[in-house]
VOLUM-876654 format. One record per residue (C-alpha): residue in one letter; chain; x, y, z. Coordinates in steps of 0.1 Angstrom, whole numbers, plus 5000, padded with zeros to 4 digits. Layout:
N
<r><type>A</type><mol>A</mol><px>X</px><py>Y</py><pz>Z</pz></r>
...
***
This chain:
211
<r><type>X</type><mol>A</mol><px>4668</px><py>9562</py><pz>1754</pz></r>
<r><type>X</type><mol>A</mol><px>4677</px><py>9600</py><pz>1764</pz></r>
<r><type>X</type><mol>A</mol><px>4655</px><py>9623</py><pz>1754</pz></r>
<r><type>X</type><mol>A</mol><px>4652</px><py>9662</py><pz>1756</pz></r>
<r><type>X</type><mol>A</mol><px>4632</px><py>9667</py><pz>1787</pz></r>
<r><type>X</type><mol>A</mol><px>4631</px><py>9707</py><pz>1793</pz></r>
<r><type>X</type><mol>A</mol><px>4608</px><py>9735</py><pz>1780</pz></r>
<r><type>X</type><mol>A</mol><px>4607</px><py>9732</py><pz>1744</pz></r>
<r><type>X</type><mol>A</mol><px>4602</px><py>9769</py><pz>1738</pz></r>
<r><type>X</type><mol>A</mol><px>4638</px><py>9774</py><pz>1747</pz></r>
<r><type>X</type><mol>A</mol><px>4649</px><py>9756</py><pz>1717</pz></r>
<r><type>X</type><mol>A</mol><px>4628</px><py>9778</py><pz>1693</pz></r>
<r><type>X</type><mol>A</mol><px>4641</px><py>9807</py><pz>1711</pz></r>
<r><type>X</type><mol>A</mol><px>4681</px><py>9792</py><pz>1712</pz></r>
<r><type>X</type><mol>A</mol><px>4676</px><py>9791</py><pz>1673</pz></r>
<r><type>X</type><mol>A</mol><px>4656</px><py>9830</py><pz>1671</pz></r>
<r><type>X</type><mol>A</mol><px>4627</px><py>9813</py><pz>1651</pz></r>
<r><type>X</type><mol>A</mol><px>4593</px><py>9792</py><pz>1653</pz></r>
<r><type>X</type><mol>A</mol><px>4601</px><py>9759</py><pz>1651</pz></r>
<r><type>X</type><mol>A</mol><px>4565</px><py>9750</py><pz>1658</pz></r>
<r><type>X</type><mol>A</mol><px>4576</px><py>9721</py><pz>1685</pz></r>
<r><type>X</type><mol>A</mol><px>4544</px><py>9730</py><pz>1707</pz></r>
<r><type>X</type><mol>A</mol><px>4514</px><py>9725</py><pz>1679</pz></r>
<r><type>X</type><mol>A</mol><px>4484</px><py>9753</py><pz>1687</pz></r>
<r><type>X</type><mol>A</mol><px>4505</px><py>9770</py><pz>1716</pz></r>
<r><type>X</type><mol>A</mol><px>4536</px><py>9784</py><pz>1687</pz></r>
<r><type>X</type><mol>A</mol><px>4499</px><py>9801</py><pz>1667</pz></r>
<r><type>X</type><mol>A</mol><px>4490</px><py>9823</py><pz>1697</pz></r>
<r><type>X</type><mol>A</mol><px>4501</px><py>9855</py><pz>1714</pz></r>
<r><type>X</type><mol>A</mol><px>4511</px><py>9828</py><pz>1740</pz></r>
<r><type>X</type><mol>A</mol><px>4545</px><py>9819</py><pz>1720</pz></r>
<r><type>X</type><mol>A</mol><px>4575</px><py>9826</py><pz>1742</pz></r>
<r><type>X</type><mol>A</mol><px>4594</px><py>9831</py><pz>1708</pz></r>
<r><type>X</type><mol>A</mol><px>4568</px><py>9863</py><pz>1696</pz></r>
<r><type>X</type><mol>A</mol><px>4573</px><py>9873</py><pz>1737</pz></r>
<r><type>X</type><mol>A</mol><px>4612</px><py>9870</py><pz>1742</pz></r>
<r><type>X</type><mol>A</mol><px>4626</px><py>9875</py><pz>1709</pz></r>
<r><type>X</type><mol>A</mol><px>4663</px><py>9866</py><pz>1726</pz></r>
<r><type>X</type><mol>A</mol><px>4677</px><py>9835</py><pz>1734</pz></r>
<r><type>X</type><mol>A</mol><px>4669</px><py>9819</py><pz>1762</pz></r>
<r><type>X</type><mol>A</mol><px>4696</px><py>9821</py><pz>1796</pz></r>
<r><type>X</type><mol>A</mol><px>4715</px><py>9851</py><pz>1816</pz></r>
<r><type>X</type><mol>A</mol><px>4734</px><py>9865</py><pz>1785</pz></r>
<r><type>X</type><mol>A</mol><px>4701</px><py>9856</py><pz>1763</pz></r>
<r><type>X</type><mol>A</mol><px>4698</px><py>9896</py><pz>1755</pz></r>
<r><type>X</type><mol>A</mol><px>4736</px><py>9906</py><pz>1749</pz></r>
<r><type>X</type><mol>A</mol><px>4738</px><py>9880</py><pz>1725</pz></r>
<r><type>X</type><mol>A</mol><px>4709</px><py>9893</py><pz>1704</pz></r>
<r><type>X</type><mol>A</mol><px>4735</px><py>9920</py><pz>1698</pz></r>
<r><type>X</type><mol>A</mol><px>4763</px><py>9903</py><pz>1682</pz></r>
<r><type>X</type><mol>A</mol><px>4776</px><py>9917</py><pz>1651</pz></r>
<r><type>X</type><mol>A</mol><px>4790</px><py>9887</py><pz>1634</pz></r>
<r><type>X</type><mol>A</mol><px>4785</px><py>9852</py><pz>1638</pz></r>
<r><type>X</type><mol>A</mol><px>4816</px><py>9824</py><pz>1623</pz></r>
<r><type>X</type><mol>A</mol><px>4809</px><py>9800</py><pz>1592</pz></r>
<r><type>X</type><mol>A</mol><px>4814</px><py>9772</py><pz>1623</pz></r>
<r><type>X</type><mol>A</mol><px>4784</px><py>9792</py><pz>1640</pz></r>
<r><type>X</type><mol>A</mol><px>4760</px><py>9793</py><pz>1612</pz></r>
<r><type>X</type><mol>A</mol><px>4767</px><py>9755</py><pz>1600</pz></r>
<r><type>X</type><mol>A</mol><px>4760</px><py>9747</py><pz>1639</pz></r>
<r><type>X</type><mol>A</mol><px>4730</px><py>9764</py><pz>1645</pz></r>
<r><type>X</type><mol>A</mol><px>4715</px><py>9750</py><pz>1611</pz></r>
<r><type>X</type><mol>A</mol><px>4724</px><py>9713</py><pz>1620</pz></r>
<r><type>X</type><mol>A</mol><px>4709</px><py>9720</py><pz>1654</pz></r>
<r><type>X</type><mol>A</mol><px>4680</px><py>9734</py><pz>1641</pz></r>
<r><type>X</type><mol>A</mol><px>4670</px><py>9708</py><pz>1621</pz></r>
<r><type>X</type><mol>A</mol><px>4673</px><py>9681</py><pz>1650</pz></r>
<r><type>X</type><mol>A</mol><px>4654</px><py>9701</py><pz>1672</pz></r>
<r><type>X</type><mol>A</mol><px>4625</px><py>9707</py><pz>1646</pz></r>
<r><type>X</type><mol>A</mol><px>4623</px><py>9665</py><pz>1640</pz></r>
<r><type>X</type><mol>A</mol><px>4634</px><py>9655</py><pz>1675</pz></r>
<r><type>X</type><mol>A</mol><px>4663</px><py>9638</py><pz>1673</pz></r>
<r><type>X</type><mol>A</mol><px>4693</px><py>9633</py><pz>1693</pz></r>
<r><type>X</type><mol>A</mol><px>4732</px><py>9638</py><pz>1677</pz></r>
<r><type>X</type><mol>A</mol><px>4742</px><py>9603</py><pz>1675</pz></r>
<r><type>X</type><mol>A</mol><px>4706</px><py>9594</py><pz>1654</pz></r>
<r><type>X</type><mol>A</mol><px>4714</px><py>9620</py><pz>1636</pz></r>
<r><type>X</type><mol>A</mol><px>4748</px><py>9614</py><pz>1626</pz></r>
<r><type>X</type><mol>A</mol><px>4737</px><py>9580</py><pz>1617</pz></r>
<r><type>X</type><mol>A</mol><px>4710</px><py>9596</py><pz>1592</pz></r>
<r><type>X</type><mol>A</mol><px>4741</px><py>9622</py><pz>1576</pz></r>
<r><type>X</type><mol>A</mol><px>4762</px><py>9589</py><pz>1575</pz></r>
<r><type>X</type><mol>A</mol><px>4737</px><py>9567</py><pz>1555</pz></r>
<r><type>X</type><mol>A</mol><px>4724</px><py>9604</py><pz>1533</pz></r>
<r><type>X</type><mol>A</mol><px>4764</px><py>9603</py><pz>1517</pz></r>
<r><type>X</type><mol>A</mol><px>4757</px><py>9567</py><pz>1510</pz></r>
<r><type>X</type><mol>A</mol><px>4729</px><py>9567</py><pz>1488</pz></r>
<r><type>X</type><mol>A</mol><px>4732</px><py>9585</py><pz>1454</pz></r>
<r><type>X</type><mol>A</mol><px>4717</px><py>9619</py><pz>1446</pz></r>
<r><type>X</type><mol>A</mol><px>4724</px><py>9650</py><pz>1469</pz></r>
<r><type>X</type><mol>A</mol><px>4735</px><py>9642</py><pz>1504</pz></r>
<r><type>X</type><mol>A</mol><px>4711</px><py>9670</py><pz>1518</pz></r>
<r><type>X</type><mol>A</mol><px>4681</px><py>9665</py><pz>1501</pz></r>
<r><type>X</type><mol>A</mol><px>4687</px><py>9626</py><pz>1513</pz></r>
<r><type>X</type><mol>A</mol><px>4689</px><py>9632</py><pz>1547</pz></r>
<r><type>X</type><mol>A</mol><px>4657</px><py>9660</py><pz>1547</pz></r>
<r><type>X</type><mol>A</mol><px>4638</px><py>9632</py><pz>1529</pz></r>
<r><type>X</type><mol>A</mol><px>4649</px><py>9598</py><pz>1552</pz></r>
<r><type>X</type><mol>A</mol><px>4636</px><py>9627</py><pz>1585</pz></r>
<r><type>X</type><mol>A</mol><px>4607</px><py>9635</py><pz>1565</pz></r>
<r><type>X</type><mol>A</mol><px>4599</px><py>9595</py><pz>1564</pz></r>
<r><type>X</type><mol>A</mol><px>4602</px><py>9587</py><pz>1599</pz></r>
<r><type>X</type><mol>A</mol><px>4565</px><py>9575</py><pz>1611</pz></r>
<r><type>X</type><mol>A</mol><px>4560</px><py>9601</py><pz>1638</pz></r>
<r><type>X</type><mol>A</mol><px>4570</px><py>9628</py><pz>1612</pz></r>
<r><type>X</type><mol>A</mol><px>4544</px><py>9614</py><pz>1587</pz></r>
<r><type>X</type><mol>A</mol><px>4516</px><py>9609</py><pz>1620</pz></r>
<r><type>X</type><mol>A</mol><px>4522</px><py>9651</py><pz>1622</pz></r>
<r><type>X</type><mol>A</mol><px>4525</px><py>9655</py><pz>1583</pz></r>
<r><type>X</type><mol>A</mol><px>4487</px><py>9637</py><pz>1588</pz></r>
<r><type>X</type><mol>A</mol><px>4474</px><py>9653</py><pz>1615</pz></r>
<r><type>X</type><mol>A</mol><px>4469</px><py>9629</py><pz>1643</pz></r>
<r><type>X</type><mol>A</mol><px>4495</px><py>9643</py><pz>1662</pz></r>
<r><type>X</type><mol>A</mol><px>4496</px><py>9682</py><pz>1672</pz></r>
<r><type>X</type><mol>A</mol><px>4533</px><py>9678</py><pz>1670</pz></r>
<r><type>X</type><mol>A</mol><px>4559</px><py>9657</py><pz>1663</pz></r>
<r><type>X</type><mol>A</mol><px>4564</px><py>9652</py><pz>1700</pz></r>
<r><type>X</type><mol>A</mol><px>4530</px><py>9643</py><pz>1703</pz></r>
<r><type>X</type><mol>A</mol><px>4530</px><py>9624</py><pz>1676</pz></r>
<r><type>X</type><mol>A</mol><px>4566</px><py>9605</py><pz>1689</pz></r>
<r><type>X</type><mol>A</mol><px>4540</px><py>9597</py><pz>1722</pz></r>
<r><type>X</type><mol>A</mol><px>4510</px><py>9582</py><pz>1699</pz></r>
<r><type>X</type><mol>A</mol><px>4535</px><py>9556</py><pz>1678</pz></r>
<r><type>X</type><mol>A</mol><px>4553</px><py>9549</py><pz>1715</pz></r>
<r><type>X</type><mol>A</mol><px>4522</px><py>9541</py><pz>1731</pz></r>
<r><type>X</type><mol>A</mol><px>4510</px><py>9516</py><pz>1705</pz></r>
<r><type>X</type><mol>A</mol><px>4481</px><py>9540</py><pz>1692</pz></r>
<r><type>X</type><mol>A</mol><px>4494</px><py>9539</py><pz>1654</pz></r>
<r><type>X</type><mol>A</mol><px>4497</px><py>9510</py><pz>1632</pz></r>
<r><type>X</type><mol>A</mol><px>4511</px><py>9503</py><pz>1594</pz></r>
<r><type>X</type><mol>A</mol><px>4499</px><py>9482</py><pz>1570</pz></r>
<r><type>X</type><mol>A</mol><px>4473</px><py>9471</py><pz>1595</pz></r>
<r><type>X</type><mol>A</mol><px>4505</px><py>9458</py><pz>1621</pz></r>
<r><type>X</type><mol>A</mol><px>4510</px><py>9481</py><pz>1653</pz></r>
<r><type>X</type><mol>A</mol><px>4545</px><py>9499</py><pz>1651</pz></r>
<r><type>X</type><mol>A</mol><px>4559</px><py>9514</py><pz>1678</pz></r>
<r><type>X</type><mol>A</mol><px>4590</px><py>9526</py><pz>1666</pz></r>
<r><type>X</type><mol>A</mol><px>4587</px><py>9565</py><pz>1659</pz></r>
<r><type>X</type><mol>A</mol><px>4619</px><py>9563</py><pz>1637</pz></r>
<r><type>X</type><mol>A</mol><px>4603</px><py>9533</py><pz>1614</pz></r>
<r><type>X</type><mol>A</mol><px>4611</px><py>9542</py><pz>1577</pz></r>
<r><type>X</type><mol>A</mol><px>4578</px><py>9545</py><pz>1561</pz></r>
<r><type>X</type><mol>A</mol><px>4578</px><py>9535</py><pz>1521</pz></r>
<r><type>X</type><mol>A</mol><px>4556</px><py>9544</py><pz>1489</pz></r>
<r><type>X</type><mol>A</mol><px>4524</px><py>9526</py><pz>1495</pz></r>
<r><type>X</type><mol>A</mol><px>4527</px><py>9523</py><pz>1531</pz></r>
<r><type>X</type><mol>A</mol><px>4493</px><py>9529</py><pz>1548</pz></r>
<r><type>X</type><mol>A</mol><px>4494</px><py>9549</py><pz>1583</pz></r>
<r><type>X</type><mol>A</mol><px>4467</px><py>9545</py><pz>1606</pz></r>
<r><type>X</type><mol>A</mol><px>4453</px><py>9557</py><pz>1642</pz></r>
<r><type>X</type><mol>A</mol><px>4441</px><py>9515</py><pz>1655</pz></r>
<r><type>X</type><mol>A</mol><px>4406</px><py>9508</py><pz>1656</pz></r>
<r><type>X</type><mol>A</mol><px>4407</px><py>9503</py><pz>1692</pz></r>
<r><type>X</type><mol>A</mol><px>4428</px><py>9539</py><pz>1702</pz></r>
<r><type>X</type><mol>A</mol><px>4399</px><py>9558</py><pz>1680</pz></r>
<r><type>X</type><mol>A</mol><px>4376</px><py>9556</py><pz>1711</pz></r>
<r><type>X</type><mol>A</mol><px>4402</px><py>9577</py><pz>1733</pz></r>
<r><type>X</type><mol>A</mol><px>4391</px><py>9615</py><pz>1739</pz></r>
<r><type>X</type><mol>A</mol><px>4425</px><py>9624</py><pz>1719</pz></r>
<r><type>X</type><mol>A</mol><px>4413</px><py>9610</py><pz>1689</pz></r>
<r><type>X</type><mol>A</mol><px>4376</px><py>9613</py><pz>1689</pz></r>
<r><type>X</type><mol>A</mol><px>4375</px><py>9645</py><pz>1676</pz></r>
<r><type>X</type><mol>A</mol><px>4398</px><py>9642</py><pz>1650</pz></r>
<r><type>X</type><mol>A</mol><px>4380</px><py>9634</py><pz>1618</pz></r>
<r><type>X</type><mol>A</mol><px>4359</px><py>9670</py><pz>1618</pz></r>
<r><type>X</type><mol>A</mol><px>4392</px><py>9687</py><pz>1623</pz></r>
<r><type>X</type><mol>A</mol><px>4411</px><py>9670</py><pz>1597</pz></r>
<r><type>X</type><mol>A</mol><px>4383</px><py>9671</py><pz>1572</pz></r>
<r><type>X</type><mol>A</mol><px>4396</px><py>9710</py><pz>1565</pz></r>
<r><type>X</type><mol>A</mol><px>4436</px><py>9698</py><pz>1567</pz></r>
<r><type>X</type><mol>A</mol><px>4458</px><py>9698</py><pz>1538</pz></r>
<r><type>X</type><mol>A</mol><px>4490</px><py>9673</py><pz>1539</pz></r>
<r><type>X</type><mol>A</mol><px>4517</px><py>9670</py><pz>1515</pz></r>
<r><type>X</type><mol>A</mol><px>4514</px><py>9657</py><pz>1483</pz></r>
<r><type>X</type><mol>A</mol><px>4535</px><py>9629</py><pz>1492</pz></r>
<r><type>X</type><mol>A</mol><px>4503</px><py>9620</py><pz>1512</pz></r>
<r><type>X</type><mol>A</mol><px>4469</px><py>9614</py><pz>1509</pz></r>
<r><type>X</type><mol>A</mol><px>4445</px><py>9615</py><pz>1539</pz></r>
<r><type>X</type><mol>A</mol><px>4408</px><py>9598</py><pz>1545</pz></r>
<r><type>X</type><mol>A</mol><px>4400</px><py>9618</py><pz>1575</pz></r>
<r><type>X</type><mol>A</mol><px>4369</px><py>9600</py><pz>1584</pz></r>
<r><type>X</type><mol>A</mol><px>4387</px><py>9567</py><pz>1589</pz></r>
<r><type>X</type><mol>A</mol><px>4421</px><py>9584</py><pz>1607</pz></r>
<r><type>X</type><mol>A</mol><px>4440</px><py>9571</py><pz>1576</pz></r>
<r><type>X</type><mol>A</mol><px>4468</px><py>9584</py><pz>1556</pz></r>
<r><type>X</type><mol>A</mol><px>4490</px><py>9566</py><pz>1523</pz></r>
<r><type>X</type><mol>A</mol><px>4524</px><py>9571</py><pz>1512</pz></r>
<r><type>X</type><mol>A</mol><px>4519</px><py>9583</py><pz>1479</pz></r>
<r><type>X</type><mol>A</mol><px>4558</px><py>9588</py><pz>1468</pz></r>
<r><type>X</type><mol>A</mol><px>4587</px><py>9593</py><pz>1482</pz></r>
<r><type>X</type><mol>A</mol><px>4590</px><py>9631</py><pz>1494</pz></r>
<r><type>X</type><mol>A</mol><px>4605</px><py>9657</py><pz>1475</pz></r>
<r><type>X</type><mol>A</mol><px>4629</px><py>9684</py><pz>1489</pz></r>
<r><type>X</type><mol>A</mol><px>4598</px><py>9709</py><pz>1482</pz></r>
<r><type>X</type><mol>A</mol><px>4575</px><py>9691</py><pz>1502</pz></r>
<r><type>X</type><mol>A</mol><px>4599</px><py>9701</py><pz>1531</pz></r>
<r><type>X</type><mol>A</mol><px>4581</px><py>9733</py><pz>1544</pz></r>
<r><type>X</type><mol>A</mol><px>4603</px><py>9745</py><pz>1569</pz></r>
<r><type>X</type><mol>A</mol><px>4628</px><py>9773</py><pz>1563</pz></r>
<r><type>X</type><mol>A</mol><px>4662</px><py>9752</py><pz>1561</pz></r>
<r><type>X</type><mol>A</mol><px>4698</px><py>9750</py><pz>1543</pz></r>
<r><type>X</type><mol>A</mol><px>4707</px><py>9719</py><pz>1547</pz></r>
<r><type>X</type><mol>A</mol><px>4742</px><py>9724</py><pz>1526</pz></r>
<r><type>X</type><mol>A</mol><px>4752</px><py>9737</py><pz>1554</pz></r>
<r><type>X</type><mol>A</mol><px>4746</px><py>9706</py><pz>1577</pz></r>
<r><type>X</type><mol>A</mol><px>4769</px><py>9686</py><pz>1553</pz></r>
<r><type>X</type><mol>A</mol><px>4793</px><py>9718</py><pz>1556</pz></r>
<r><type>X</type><mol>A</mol><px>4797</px><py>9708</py><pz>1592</pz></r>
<r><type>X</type><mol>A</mol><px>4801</px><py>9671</py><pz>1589</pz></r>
<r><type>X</type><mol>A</mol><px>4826</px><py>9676</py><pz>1560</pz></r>
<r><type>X</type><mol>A</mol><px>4851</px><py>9696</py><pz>1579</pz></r>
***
């Protein structure tokens, strides 16, 4: 499957904010975003100095924000915006909540992953399991009473070792509930749109599928 393969700090600074795709790097003075305030390329400073941007533009830049934050490429995430208008309720808030359910989103939303790339790596590799089966699929579907785990045998590597001291002062979601000690996390509920703590407007997202 393709995937995104070039510095990641571009995309934060295509989209002029923190998107947090680097874990502990994006909370230092290292952050190419606090550094280079432009977007990224030869014209990356003129454009900081446009004086209007299109409806088109803004609609764009949101949808592409959002994909870049969860990591997912633009046929996935049609597919998600297609099945969001089928199910009842708000289209927008459906497709925030079916990202925020994807398994590597919920092993970040937990902790066991830095970020969600990281995370992505950890369910590829086999090191996360759910309802005690291995799942390697980072875009499973998680569901209310789902239980979300770092396997017995992966707690022994260096990347996990650690973990439970760190975690013990994390908060997650209160869609989630976290044993930190044991590297395990439940799916309380279903999430809310307010449990979605990044800065989005997701009305305009369907604004650009509905033209």
């Amino acid at each position: 499957m393709a995937r995104y393969t070039e510095a990641v700090c571009k995309l934060c600074r295509r989209e002029g904010e923190k998107l947090y795709l680097k874990g502990e790097k994006c909370y230092t003075d290292k952050c190419p975003v606090s550094r280079r305030a432009y977007a990224p390329g030869l014209h990356g400073r003129k454009g900081q100095f446009r004086r209007k941007v299109s409806d088109y533009g803004l609609q764009l830049r949101e949808k592409q924000k959002v994909r870049r934050v969860y990591g997912v490429l633009e046929a996935q995430f049609r597919r998600y915006f297609r099945e969001a208008e089928r199910q009842s309720g708000v289209t927008g808030t459906n497709l925030l909540r079916m990202l925020e359910q994807r398994l590597d989103n919920v092993v970040y939303r937990l902790g066991f992953g830095a970020s969600r790339s990281q995370a992505r790596q950890q369910v590829l590799h086999g090191h996360i399991e759910v309802n005690g089966r291995k799942v390697n699929v980072p875009s499973y579907q998680v569901k209310p009473g789902d239980v979300v785990a770092v396997r017995e045998r992966s707690r022994r590597l260096a990347e996990f070792r650690d973990l439970p001291q760190i975690l013990e002062q994390r908060a997650v979601p209160e869609w989630l509930s976290l044993d930190a000690a044991r590297l395990t996390g439940r799916v309380l509920s279903l999430p809310s749109r307010e449990a979605v703590d990044i800065p989005l407007r997701e009305e305009l997202i369907v604004e650009f599928y509905s033209r």
